[in-house]
C-alpha positions as CSV (number, residue, x, y, z in Angstrom):
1,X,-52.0,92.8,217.2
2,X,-53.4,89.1,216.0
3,X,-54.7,89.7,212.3
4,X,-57.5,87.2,211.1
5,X,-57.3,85.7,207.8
6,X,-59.3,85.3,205.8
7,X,-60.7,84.4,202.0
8,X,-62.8,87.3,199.8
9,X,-66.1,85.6,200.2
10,X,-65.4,85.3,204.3
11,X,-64.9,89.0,204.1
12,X,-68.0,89.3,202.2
13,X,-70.1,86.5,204.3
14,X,-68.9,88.6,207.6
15,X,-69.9,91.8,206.8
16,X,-73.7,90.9,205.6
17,X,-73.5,89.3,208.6
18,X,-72.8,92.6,210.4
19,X,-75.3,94.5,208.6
20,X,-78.3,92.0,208.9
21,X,-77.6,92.3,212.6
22,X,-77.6,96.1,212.5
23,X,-80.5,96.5,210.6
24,X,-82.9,93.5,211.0
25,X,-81.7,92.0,214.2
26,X,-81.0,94.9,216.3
27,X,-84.2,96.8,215.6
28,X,-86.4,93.8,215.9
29,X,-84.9,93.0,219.5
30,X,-85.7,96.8,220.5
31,X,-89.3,96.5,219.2
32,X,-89.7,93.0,221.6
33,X,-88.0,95.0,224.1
34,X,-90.5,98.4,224.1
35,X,-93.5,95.4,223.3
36,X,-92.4,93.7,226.5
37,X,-92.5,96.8,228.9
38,X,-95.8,97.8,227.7
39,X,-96.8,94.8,229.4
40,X,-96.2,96.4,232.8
41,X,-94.0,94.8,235.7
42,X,-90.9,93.9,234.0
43,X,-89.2,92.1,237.0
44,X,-90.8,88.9,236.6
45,X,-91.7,89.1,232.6
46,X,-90.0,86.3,231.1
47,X,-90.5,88.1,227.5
48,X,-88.3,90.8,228.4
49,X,-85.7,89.1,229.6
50,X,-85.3,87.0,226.6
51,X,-85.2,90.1,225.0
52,X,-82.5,91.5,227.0
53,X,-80.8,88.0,226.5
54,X,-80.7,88.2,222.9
55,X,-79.8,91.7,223.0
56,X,-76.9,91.0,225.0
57,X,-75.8,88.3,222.9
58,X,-76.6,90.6,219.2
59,X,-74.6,93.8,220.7
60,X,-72.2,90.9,221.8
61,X,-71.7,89.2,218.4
62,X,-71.7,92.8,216.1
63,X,-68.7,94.3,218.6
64,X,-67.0,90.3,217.8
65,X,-67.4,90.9,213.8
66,X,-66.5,94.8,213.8
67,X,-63.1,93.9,216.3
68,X,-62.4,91.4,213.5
69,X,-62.9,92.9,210.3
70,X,-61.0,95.7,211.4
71,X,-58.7,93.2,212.0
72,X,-59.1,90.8,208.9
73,X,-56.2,89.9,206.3
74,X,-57.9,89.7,203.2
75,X,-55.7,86.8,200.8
76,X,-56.8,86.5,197.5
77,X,-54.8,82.7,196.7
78,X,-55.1,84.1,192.7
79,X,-52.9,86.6,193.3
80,X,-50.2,85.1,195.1
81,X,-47.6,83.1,193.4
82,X,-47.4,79.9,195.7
83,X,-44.7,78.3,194.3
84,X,-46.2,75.0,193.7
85,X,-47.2,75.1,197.2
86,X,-50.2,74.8,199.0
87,X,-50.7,78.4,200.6
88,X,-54.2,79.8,202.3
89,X,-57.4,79.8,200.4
90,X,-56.5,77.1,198.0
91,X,-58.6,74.2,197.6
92,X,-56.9,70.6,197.8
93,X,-57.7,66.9,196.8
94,X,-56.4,64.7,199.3
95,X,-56.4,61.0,198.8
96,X,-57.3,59.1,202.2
97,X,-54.7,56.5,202.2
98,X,-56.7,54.6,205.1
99,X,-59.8,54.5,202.6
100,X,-58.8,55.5,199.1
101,X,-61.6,58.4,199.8
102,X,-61.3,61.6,198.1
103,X,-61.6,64.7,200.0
104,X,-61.6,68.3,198.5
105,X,-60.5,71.2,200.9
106,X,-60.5,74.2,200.7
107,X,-58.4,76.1,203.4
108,X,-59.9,79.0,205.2
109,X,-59.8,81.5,208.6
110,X,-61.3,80.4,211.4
111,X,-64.9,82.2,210.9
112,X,-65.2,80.7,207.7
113,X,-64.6,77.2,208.4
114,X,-67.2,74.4,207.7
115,X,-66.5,71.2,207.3
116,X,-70.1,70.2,205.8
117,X,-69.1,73.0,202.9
118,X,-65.6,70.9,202.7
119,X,-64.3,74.4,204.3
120,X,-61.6,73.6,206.6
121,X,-59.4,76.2,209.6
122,X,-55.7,77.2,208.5
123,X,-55.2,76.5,212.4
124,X,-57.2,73.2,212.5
125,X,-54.5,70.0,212.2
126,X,-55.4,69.4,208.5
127,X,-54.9,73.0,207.7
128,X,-51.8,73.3,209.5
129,X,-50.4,70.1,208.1
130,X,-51.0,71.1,204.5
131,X,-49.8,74.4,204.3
132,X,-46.6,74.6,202.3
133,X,-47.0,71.3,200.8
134,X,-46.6,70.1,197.1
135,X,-48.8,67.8,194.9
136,X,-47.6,64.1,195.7
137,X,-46.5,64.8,199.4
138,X,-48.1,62.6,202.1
139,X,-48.9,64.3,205.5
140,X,-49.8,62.8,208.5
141,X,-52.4,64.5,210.4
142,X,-52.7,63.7,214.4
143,X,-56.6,63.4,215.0
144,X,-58.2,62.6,218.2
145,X,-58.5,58.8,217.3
146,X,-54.9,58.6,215.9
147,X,-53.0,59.4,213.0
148,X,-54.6,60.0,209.1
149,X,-52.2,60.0,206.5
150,X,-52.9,62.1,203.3
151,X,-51.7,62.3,199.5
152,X,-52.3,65.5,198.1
153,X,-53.1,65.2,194.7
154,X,-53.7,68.0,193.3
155,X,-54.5,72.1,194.8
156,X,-55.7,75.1,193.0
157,X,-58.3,78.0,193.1
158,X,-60.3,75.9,190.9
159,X,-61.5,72.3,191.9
């Protein structure tokens, strides 16, 4: 049975997800749904299809979130002695060594992953290449346009 890491606040983010769906999402889809019949014919009303559309897709996304938070691997990264290693839900500075940027990380499960919130996937190529890592290390990354080499220089709950 595949478990689904995952960070405290993904847990958290996933199920107010799940409940907005149950009880503002849900109920307003059935409302559009009974509004739409009223209208008569429903065979060719276009409003109650995309109601049954986005019905299909709400029923479709709650059974996705309940399957994997009964599923989920909560990791708290505070209460886990790493070992001066870089271990799941950590955030990490990386050094670009192609363009002396600096990137802040933070390494997360899959659902929780954004790289506009500097939120990256334990399975994507950085994430994989930085787990178990120490400050100093350089890791080379395989990305779609090459390879990126990386210094990490420096991890912790707190960046």
């Amino acid at each position: 049975m595949q478990k689904y890491p995952m960070t405290i606040n993904g847990a958290k983010l996933l199920n107010q997800e799940l409940e907005r769906l149950k009880s503002v999402e849900r109920p307003a889809v059935i409302r559009a749904i009974a509004e739409a019949r009223s209208h008569g014919d429903i065979s060719e009303n276009a409003e109650y299809d995309a109601a049954k559309e986005k019905q299909a897709f709400i029923e479709g996304r709650i059974a996705d979130l309940e399957y994997k938070i009964s599923l989920a691997h909560i990791i708290d990264p505070s209460k886990i002695n790493h070992g001066g290693k870089i271990i799941f839900g950590l955030k990490v500075k990386l050094l670009d060594l192609e363009n002396d940027n600096i990137i802040i990380y933070q390494i997360v499960g899959d659902d929780e992953s954004d790289l506009k919130l500097g939120k990256i996937s334990v399975n994507s190529p950085v994430g994989r290449s930085l787990i178990g890592k120490e400050i100093g290390s350089i890791v080379e990354v395989k990305v779609p346009n090459g390879i990126r080499e990386y210094e990490i220089i420096d991890f912790g709950c707190q960046l």
